[in-house]
Each structure stands twice: as structure tokens, then as C-alpha cells.
N, C-alpha and C positions, 0 to 999 in steps of 0.2 A: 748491623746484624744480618742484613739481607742474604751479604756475599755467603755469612754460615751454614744461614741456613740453605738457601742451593749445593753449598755442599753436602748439607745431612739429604737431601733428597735423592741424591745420586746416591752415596752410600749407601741410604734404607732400604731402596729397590732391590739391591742384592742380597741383606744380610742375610735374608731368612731362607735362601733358598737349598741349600744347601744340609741345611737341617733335619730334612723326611727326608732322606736318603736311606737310612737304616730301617726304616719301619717295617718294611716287609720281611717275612721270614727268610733266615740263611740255610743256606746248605751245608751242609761239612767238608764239601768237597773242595774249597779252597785252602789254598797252603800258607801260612807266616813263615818268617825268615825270624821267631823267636827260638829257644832251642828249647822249648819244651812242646814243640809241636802244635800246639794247642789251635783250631782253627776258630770257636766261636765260645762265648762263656753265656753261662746260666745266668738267669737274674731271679731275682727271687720270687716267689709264687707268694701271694696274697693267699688264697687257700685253693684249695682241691675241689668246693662244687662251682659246678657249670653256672648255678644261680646267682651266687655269691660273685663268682668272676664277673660275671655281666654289670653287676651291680656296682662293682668297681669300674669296669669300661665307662657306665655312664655319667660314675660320679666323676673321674679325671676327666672325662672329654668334657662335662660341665663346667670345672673349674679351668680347663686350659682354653672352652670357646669364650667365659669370662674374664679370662689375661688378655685374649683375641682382644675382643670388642672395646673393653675399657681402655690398654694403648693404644689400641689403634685409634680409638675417638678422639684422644688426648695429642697423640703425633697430627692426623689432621686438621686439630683443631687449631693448633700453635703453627702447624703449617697455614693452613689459607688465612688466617686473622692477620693482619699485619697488625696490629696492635699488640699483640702477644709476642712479637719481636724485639724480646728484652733478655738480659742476660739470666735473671732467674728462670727464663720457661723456656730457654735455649737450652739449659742445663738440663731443666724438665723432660725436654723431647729426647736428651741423650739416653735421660733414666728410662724413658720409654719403649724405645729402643731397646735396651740392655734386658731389659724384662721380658721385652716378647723374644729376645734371642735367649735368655737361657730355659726359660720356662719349654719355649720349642725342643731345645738341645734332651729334655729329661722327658716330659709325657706322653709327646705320639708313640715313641718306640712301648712306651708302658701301655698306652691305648691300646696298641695294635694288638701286642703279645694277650693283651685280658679280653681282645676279639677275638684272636686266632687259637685263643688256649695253647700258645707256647711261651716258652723262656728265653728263646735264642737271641741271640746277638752275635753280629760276627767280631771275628777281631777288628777290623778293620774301622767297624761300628764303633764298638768300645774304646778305642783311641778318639775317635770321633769325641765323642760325647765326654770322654778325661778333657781331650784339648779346650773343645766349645765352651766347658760348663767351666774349669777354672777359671779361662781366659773373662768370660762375660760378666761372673761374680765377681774376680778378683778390680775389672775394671769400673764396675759398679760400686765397690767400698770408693775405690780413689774417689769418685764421681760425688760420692757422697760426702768426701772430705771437699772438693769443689764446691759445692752448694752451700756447705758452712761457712767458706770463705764468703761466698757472695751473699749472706745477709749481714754475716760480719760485714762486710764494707758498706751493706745498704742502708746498715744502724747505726753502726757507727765511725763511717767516714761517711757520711752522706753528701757533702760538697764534693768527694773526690771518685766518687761511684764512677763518672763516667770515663775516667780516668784509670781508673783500677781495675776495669772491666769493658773497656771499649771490645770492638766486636774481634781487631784480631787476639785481643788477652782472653778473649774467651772461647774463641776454636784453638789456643795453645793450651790452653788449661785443658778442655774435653777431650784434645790428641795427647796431650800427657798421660792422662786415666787410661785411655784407649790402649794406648802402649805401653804403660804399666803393670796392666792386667794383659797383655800380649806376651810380655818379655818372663811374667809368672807363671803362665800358662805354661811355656815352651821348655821354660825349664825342670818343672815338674814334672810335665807328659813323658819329657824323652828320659830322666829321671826313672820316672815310673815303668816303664813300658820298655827298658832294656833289661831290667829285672829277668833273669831267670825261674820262670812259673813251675814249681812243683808239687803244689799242693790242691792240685784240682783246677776246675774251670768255675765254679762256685760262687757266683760271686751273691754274698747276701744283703742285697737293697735292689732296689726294683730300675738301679739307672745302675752306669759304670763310672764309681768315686773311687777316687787315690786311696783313701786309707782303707776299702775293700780288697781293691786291686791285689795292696803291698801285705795284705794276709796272706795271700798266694805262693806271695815268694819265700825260696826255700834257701837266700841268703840274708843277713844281714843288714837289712835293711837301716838300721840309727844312724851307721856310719854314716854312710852313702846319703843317707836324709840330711845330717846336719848340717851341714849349711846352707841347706834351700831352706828348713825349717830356721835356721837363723834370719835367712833373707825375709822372710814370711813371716815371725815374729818380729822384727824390724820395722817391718813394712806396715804390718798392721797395729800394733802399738803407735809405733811414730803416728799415724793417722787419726788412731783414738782419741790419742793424746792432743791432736791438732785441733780436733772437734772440743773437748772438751776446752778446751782455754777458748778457742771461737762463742764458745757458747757462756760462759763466763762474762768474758766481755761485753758479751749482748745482752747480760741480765744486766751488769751493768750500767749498760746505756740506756736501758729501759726505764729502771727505776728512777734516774737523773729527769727522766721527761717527767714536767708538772702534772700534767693533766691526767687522771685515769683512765678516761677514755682514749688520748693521747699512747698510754703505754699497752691499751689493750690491742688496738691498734695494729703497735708497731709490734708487738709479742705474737700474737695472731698468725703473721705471715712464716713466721717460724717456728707454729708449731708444727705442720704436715708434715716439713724436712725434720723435727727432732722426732715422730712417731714413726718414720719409716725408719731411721738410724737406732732406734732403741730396738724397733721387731727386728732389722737385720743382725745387727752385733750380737745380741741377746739370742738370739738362737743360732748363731753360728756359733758364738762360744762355747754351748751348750752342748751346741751336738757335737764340736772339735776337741774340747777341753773337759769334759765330765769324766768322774773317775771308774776307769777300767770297772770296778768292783758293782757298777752298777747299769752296766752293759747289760745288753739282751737284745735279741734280734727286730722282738716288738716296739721298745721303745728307740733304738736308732732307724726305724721303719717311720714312728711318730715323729722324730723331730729331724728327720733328714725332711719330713715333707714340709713339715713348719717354718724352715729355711731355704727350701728350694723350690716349692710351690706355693705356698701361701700368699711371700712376700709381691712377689707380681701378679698374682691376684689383685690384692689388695692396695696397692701403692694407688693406683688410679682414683680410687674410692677414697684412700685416705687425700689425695690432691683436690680432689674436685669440688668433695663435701663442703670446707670452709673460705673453698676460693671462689666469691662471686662473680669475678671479673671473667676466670676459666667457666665457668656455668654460664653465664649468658653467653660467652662465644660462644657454648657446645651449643646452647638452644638455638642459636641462630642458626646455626650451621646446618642442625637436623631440621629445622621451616624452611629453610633453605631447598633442601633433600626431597620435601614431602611436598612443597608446590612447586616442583622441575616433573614431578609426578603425573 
């Protein structure tokens, strides 16, 4: 697992840079080559007082410096332990990873604007954050079909674990997801973003999402959608579906263990990865798949954040809580920290 993780460490130094790029306000005076001219779009206003805005600057910068601190503890902790060099917390650091890259891709630019009291976004921005935020989601479901596999093999092939998941099966699997969610991304964005805009610069959610975007446009969009939305329904069913027989299996093999201490055990280790899979699915569905009839600006305002902010918040907290093995590396790590002091 060594040679992996040297490679996640070269990768991670880069991913995030890239990210606050957009956060300072645009100007109008740059030009696209879209043909509805349009050089920057609006995102949407939380409200009109000064007081109220603030209150939201500090509540997102609170919850995006808590995505900060909890992946980052989690990526260095699994980094320096060499005992945490195992296929489960290898997958772990990818998750970690992936959350502090999408969570970046959506709240500084929303920070900034409820600092600066504006709305702007350039286009250039707005492409930005289509491409970043599908690409990193999309590769974080696969990642999470990953993770299902590797307790499936941990429970129940547990003689052939090392085998099933040696270190290069497990940087082929994490470049798999990786480029899965690339190859989604790319083809959405350019999808999305050749669109003809005629219906304003408006875009109503507080970041720039495809199904905002494609309100914009003043063609036909179902066509043109259906088969990336075929590919994207594919993609994520097929995956569900993978989870769900993974996890089958594993109650399975649990209940076959005599002991009940035995099955709490082995049950234990999988429950972190099925509470991150139920927040995540569960309010993507929600906010993808709810019926038109019960739209409104406030409520896809609430559950675009419950899916897009929340869940990397929270992933770290749901890991850490019932895994003692990761809690005592973090404690070490932080005595470590405080008598270098």
C-alpha cells in the first residue's frame, strides 16, 4: 500500500488549488464565445439584509473551516500512521479527498459573494464549478461503490482479502472512480455549456448546478439530455444496485458468525460506510428525482445543501466516531503536534 499512497500525496498537493479561483468578484467586461453573449450569471441571494447576509458568511465559513479541519485530520492521519495502510482507509483518504474537493468547488465562491454583498460569477467560473462539482460527486458515488466491495471481500472472503485487494487492485479501483466521475463530468459540462442561454443569467441556487444551468436554455434540452441521462441513470442504478446485493451478502455473512459479540464486531466496521451511502443517495435522489409539483426555490435551496454541503461536513465525524483504531492515530498524531510545540 505504500507505493498508493505516495501517489495520493503528490496528487493531494494539487487538487485544491485550483478551486478559489473564482471567489473574487467579476467584472462584465470579459467576453464568451457562447452566443447569447452572456459574460457572468447571478446566483442567488439568501436575502436582502446586511445582517442576515453576514450571518450566513459565518455560518458557511463555519461549516466549510469544519469539512477543512475534519479531512484534513483524517488525510493526515492515514497519511503518517503506517498502520492505517490498508485497503479500507486507503479508500478512506480517497473519500477525503473528494470532499474537501467538492465542498471547496461550491462554498468560498458563496463565502465570498455573502462578504462582498454580491452575486457574480463569471462564466468562466460557472463552468469551473459545473465541471469540478460533477466530476468530484460523481467520482465519490463510484468510490463509495469501492468501499462496499472492500467489506464485502473483508467479510466475506476474508482468506482471499489480500488477494482481492492487494495495493495495485486498489489504486486500479480508486483510478477507476476517479475517471468515472472525470469521463461524467466532461460530458455533461460540454453538454451543458454549449447550450444556447436565453433566458437570463439567473441562475437560482447559491453555486452553478446543471439542472439550473439547463433552465436557461431556450432549446430543447430532453433531447440533447437523453443519453447522458441514460448514461447517468445506468451508471447510478447499476451502482445502487451493486451496494445493495454487497450489502446483502454481508448481513449474510454476519449472521452465520456464532458469536454475538463476533457479528457486532464484524457489523460495526460497516456501519460508517452504509451511513455515509444512505445521507448521500438519499438526498441526491431527493433533490434529482422529486416531483416538479413540489418545487420551490426554498426548498431546493435546503436540500441542494444537504447534499452538497452537509455530506462532507459530516463524513469525517460519521468515520472517526465508531473507529477506535482511526481515534487513537488522530490522538497520537495531535500529542505528537502539541509536544513539537
Amino acid at each position: 500500500m505504500r507505493n498508493a499512497f505516495g501517489f495520493l500525496r503528490k496528487v493531494s498537493s494539487n487538487l485544491l488549488l485550483s478551486f478559489l479561483s473564482w471567489t473574487a468578484p467579476q467584472s462584465q467586461s470579459h467576453q464568451m464565445s457562447n452566443s447569447s453573449s452572456i459574460t457572468q450569471f447571478l446566483l442567488l441571494a439568501f436575502v436582502d439584509s446586511q445582517e442576515v447576509q453576514i450571518l450566513h458568511f459565518w455560518l458557511f465559513l463555519g461549516i466549510y473551516l469544519a469539512a477543512l479541519l475534519g479531512n484534513g485530520v483524517i488525510i493526515t492521519t492515514i497519511t503518517c500512521d503506517h498502520r492505517l495502510h490498508t485497503p479500507m482507509y486507503f479508500f478512506l483518504l480517497n473519500l477525503s479527498l473528494l470532499d474537501l474537493g467538492s465542498i471547496s468547488t461550491t462554498l468560498p465562491k458563496a463565502i465570498a459573494n455573502a462578504l462582498w454583498e454580491t452575486r457574480a460569477i463569471s462564466y468562466a467560473g460557472c463552468a469551473a464549478q459545473v465541471f469540478l462539482f460533477g466530476f468530484l460527486m460523481s467520482a465519490e458515488y463510484c468510490l463509495l461503490v469501492v468501499m462496499a466491495y472492500d467489506r464485502y471481500a473483508a467479510i466475506c472472503k476474508p482468506l482471499h482479502y489480500g488477494t482481492l485487494l492487494s495495493s495495485r487492485a486498489c489504486v486500479h479501483m480508486a483510478a477507476a472512480a476517479w475517471g468515472t466521475g472525470f469521463l461524467s463530468a466532461v460530458l455533461h459540462t460540454a453538454n451543458t455549456l454549449l447550450l444556447p442561454l436565453c433566458q437570463g443569467n439567473v441562475v437560482d441556487q447559491f453555486f452553478c448546478e446543471i439542472p439550473q444551468i439547463l433552465k436557461l436554455s431556450c432549446s430543447d434540452t430532453y433531447l440533447r439530455e437523453f443519453w447522458l441521462l441514460a448514461f447517468s441513470g445506468l451508471l447510478f442504478w447499476g451502482c445502487f444496485i451493486f451496494i445493495v446485493v454487497s450489502y446483502a451478502q454481508i448481513f449474510r455473512a454476519v449472521l452465520r458468525i456464532p458469536s454475538e459479540q463476533g457479528q457486532h464486531k464484524a457489523f460495526s466496521t460497516c456501519l460508517p460506510h452504509l451511513a455515509v451511502v444512505s445521507l448521500f443517495v438519499s438526498t441526491a435522489v431527493f433533490a434529482y428525482l422529486k416531483p416538479p409539483s413540489i418545487s420551490s426555490p426554498s426548498l431546493d435551496l435546503v436540500v441542494t445543501v444537504l447534499y452538497s454541503v452537509v455530506p462532507p461536513a459530516v463524513n469525517p465525524l460519521i468515520y472517526s466516531m465508531r473507529n477506535q483504531e482511526l481515534k487513537n492515530a488522530m490522538w497520537k498524531i495531535v500529542a505528537g503536534w502539541f509536544s513539537e510545540l
